[in-house]
TIPATI-484739 format. One record per residue (C-alpha): residue number from 1; x, y, z; residue in three letters. Coordinates in steps of 0.2 Angstrom, whole numbers. Example, Ala and Ser with C-alpha at 12.3 -4.5 7.8 and 13.67 -1.06 7.14 Angstrom:
BEGIN
{1; {62; -22; 39}; ALA}
{2; {68; -5; 36}; SER}
This chain:
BEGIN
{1; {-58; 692; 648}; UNK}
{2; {-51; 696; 632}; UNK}
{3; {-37; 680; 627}; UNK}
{4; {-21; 690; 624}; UNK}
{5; {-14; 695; 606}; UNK}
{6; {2; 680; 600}; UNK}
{7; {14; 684; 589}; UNK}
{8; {27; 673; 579}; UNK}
{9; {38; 664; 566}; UNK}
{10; {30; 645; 561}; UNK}
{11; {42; 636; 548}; UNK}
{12; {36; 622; 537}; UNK}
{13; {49; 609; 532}; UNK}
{14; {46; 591; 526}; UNK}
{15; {52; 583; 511}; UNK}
{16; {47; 588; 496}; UNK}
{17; {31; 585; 490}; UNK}
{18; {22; 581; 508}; UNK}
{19; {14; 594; 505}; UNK}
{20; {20; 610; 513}; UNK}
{21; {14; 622; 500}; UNK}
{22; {-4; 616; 498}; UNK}
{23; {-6; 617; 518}; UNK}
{24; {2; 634; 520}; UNK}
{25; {-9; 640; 506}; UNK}
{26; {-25; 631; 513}; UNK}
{27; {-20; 638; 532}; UNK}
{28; {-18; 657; 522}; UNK}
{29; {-32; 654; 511}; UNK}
{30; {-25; 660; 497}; UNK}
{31; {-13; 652; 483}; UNK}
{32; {4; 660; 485}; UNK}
{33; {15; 646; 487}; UNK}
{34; {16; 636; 471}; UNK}
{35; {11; 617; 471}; UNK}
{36; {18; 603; 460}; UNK}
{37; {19; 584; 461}; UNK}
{38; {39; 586; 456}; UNK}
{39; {54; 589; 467}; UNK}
{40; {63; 604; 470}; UNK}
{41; {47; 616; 468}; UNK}
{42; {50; 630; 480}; UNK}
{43; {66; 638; 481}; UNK}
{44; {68; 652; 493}; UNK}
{45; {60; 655; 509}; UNK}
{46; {42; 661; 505}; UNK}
{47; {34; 674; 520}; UNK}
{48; {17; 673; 520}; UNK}
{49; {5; 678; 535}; UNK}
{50; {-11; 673; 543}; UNK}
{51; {-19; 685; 553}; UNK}
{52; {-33; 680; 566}; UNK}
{53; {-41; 685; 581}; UNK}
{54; {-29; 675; 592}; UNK}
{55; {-17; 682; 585}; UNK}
{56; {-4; 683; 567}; UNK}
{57; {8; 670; 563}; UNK}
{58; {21; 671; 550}; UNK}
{59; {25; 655; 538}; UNK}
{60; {42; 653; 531}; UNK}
{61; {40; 640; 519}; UNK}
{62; {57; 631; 517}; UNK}
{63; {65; 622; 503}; UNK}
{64; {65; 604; 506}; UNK}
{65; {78; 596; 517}; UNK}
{66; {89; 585; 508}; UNK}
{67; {107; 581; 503}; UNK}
{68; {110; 592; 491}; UNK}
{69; {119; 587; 471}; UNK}
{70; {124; 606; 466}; UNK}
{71; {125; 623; 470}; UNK}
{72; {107; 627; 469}; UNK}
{73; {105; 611; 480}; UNK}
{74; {115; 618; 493}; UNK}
{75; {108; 634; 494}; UNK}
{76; {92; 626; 497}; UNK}
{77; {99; 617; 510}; UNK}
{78; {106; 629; 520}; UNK}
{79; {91; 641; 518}; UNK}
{80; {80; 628; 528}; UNK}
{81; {92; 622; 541}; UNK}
{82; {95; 638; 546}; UNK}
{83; {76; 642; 548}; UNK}
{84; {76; 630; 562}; UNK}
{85; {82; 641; 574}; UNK}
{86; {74; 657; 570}; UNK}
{87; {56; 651; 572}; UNK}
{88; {45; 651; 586}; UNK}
{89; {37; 635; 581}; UNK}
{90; {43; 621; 569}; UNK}
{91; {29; 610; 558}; UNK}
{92; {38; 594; 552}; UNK}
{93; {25; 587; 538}; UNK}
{94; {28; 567; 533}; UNK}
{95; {16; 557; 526}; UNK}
{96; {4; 543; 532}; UNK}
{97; {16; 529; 532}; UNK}
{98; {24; 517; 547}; UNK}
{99; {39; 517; 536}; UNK}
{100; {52; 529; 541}; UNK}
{101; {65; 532; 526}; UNK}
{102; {83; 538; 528}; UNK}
{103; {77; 555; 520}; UNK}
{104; {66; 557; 537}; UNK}
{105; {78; 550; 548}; UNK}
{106; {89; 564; 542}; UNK}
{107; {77; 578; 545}; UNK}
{108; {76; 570; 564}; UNK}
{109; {92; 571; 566}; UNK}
{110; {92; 590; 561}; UNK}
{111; {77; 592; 571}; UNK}
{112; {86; 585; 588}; UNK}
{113; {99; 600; 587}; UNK}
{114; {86; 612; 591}; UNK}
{115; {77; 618; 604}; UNK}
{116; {61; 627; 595}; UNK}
{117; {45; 617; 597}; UNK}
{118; {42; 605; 584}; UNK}
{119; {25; 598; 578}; UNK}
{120; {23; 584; 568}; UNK}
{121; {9; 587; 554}; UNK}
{122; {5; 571; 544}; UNK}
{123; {-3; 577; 530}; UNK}
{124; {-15; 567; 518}; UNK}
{125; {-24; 558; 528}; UNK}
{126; {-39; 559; 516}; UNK}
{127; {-28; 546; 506}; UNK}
{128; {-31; 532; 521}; UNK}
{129; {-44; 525; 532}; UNK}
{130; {-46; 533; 549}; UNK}
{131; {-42; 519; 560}; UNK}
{132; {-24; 517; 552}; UNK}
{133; {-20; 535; 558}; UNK}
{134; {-14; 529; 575}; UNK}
{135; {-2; 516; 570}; UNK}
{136; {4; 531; 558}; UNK}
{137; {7; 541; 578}; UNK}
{138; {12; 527; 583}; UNK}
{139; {26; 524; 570}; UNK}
{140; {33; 542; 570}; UNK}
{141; {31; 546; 592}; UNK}
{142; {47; 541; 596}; UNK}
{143; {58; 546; 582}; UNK}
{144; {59; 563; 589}; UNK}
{145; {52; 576; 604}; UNK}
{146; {37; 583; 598}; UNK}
{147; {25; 595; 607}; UNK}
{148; {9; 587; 596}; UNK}
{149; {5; 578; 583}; UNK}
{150; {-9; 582; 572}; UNK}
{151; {-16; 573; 557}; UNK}
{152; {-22; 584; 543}; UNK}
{153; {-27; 585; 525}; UNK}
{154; {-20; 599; 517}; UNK}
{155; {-30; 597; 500}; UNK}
{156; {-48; 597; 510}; UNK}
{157; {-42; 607; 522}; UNK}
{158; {-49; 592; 537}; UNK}
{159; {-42; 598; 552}; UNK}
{160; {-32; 613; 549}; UNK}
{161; {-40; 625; 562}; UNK}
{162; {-34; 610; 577}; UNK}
{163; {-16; 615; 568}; UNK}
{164; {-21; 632; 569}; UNK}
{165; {-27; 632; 588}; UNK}
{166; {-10; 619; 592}; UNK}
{167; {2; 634; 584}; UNK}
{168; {-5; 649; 596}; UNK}
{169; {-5; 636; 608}; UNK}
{170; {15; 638; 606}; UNK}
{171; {17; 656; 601}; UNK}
{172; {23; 670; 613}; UNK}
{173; {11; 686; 616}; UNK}
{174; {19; 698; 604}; UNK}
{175; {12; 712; 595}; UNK}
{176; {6; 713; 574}; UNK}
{177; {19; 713; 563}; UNK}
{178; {9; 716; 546}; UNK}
{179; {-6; 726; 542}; UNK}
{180; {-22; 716; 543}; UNK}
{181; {-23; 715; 525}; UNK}
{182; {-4; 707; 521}; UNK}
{183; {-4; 690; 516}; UNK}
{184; {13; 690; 509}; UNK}
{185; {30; 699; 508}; UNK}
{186; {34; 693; 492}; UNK}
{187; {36; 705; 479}; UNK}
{188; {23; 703; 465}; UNK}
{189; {34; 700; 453}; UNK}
{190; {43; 686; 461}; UNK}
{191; {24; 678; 465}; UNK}
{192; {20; 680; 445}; UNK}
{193; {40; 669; 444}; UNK}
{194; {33; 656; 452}; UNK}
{195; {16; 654; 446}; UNK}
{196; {24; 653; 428}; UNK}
{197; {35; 642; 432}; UNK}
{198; {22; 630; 442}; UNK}
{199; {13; 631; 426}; UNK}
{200; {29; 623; 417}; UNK}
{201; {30; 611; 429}; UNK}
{202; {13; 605; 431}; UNK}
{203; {16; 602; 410}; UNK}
{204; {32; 595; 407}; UNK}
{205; {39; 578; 406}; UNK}
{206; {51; 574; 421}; UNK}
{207; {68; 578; 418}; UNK}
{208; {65; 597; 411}; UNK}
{209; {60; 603; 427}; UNK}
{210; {73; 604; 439}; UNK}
{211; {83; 615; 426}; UNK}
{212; {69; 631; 423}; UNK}
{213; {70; 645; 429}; UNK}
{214; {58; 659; 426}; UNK}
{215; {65; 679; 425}; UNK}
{216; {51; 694; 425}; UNK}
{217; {58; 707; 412}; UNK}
{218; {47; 719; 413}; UNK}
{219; {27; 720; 420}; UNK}
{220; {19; 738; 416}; UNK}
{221; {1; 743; 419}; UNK}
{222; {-7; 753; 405}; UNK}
{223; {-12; 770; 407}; UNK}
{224; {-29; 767; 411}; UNK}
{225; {-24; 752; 424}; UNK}
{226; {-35; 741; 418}; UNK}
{227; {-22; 729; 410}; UNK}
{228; {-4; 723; 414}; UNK}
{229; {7; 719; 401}; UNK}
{230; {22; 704; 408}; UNK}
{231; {35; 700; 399}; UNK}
{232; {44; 682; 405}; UNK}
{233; {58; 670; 399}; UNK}
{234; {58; 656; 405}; UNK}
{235; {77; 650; 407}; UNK}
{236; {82; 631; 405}; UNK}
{237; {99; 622; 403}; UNK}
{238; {99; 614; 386}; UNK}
{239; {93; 617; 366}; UNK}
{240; {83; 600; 368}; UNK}
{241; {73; 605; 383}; UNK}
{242; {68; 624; 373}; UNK}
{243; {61; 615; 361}; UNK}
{244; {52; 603; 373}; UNK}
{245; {46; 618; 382}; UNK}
{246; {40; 627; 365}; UNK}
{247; {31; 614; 359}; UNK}
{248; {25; 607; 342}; UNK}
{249; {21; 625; 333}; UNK}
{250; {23; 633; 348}; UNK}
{251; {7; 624; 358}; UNK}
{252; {16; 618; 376}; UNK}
{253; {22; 638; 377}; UNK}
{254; {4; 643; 370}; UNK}
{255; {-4; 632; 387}; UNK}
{256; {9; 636; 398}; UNK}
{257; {7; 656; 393}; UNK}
{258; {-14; 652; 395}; UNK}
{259; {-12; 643; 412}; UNK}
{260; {-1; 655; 422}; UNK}
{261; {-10; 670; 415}; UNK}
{262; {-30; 664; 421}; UNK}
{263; {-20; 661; 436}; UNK}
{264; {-9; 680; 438}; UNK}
{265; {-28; 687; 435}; UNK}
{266; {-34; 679; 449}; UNK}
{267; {-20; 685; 456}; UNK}
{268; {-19; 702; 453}; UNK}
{269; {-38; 706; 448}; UNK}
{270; {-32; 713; 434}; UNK}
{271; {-33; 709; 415}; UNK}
{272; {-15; 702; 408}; UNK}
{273; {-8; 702; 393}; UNK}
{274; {8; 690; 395}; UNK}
{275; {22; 684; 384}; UNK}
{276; {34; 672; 388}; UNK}
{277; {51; 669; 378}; UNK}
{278; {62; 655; 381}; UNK}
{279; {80; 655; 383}; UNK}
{280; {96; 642; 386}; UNK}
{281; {110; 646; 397}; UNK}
{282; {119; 631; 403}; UNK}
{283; {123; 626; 420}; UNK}
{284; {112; 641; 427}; UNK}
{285; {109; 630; 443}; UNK}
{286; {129; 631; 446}; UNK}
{287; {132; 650; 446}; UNK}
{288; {131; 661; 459}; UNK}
{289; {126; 675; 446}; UNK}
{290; {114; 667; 438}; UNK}
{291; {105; 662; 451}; UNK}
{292; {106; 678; 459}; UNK}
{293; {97; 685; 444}; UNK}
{294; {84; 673; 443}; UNK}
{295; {77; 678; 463}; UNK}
{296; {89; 668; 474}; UNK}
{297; {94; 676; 487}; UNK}
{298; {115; 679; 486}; UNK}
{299; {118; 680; 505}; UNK}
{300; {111; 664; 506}; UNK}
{301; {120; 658; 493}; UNK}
């Protein structure tokens, strides 16, 4: 007999940099949420879906849970939290360590208010040798209820489909949401935001990147379709970073404009001819307008 169709909403959350956004790209198996080794990388809920024969789960992929500094914080913040209860299946990702920091403890704590079905996902076990992984269990069982516990690496992809088979194992029966072929109801333009800004991320020193923002202005096809023309700014807080983010005669734009475009090729099988601009508006992260205009989502604000 035929295993019935499952249905549902899985939410990733962690702290930042666990890596949520490798693993849900890995699980989709294609790059749509951005990666970076800083803070603070992905800012709205991102919806992507993996469709298979058991079934079709839809990731959100929250901001990080932590105590948030400003307004921009705060929205991120609330996004996730409120995640919690509107998912069929929570994955809490930590890393392999037996130390438990406050930052955890406070995701715990968030995590004991609800009654979805949390798994814990310790990610990176490629970084360690296999015998330590059960003291890593061992460490984090008792911190909170969870369903499972399974041990992953994101990067290489070890052990996913057990995370995969563990998630239907907690889904309801429930019909397809998207069309075979969806991967993500993101607009396009909102995934071309993010690979820019991934791209400035991945090259600039430390303090910069909290404060960028990336706006589409406009992205035409030519007549012929075989070429997109983007324009993008990317948005930061001070003259000092714009010139950071320029570059000596123009070179850090130059690599950041040849990075993201190889990448929104891949992305859109199309040629691209992009230009990025660069702009300063102060205290972006702490107005509601701005932040509305740069892709945030103001009912969440």
């Amino acid at each position: 007999m035929k295993e019935s169709f499952k249905s549902g909403f899985v939410t990733l959350i962690g702290r930042p940099n666990v890596g949520k956004s490798t693993l849900m790209n890995q699980l989709i198996g294609m790059k749509i949420a951005i990666t970076s080794s800083k803070p603070q990388t992905t800012r709205n809920r991102i919806q992507t879906v993996y469709t298979g024969e058991k079934g079709q789960i839809i990731f959100l992929d929250t901001p990080g849970i932590h105590k948030a500094k400003n307004k921009l914080g705060e929205y991120m913040v609330t996004v996730a939290e409120r995640t919690l209860n509107e998912v069929d299946v929570i994955l809490w990702l930590v890393e392999p360590t037996t130390f438990i920091g406050a930052g955890e403890r406070h995701i715990a704590e968030q995590l004991s208010k609800t009654n979805t079905p949390v798994v814990l996902v310790i990610n990176k076990i490629d970084t360690v040798k296999k015998e330590e992984i059960l003291t890593f269990i061992d460490a984090y069982k008792d911190i909170c209820k969870f369903e499972d516990i399974v041990p992953v690496s994101a990067i290489n992809g070890e052990n996913t489909d057990e995370l995969l088979d563990t998630i239907f194992k907690h889904l309801p029966e429930g019909p397809m949401y998207y069309d075979e072929d969806t991967i993500t109801d993101q607009p396009e333009r909102q995934i071309v935001a993010e690979l820019i800004r991934e791209k400035a991320l991945r090259r600039l020193d430390d303090e910069i990147p909290h404060g960028i923002a990336v706006a589409i202005d406009s992205m035409k096809t030519r007549q012929h379709g075989r070429i997109v023309d983007i324009d993008a700014t990317i948005v930061c807080e001070r003259d000092s970073h714009k010139g950071i983010i320029i570059g000596k005669q123009g070179s850090m734009l130059k690599a950041i404009g040849t990075d993201a475009r190889i990448e929104i090729e891949n992305l859109l099988d199309i040629k691209v001819n992009l230009k990025i601009w660069v702009k300063v508006k102060k205290d972006w992260r702490d107005s509601d307008f701005l932040m509305k205009n740069y892709g945030y989502n103001k009912k969440e604000i």
